[in-house]
N, C-alpha and C positions, 0 to 999 in steps of 0.2 A: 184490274184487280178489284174485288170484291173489301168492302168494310163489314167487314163481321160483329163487332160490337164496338161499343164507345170505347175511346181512347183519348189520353191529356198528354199534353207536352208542354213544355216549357214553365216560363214563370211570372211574375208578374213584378218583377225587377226592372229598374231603369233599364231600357236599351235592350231590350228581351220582348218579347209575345206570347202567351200563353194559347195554346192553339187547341180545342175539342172539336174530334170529330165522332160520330153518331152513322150508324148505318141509314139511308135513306130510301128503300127498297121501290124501285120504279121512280122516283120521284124526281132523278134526275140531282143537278149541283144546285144547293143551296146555299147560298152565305153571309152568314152575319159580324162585321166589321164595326169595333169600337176602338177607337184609336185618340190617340193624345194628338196625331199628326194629322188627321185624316183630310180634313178641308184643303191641305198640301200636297198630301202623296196618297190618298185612300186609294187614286187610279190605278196606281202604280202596285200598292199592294194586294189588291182585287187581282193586276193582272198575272205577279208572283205565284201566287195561290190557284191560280187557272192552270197555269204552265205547268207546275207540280202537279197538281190532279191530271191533267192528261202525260205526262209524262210515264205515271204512272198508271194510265187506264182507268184509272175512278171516274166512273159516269154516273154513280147514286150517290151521294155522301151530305150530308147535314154536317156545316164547317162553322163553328165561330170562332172567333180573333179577336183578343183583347192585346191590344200591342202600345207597350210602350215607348214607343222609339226604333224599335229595332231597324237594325240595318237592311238589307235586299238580302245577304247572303244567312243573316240568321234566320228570316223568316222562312227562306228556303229549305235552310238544313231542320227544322222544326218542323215545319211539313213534310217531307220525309220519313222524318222517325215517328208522327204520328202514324200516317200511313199503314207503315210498316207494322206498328203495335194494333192498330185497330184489324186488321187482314189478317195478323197470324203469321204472315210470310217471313222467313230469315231471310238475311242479308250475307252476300259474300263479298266483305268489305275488301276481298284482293282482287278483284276484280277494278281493271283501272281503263277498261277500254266502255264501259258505260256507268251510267248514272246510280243502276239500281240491278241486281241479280237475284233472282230467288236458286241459292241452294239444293 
């Protein structure tokens, strides 16, 4: 899946991430992690954020992550909807036999 322009998600509320991604054309994954947690789980959240981008086929994308706490499953569903707003792509949320369907 291609990123077509910058896109924001989330917030910068306790237990939340606030997630931007930037198109990154040829340049491959980039990513910039600022966390309240990080010297404990920054690994773990790097590895989140990898999964989601290849789940989704993103192999250029410029990703920073300002996370408050957030749990594995917010930061997930956050990456996701960024994705999805930076591509353009619609989602066909009846869809229950995969992760992600473009419409």
């Amino acid at each position: 899946m291609m990123i077509n322009k910058p896109a924001v998600c989330g917030t910068l509320e306790s237990s939340d991430v606030q997630i931007t991604i930037r198109p990154n054309e040829g340049k491959g994954i980039e990513i910039e992690l600022d966390s309240v947690v990080k010297t404990i789980f920054g690994d773990e959240i790097l590895k989140t954020v990898r999964e989601v981008l290849e789940e989704f086929g993103v192999e250029d994308a410029e990703v920073s992550l300002v996370d408050k706490g957030a749990l594995d499953c917010v930061i997930r569903s956050r990456m996701q909807a960024v994705i999805l707003r930076a591509s353009g792509e619609k989602y066909d949320w009846s869809k229950e036999d995969a992760l992600w369907k473009t419409a």
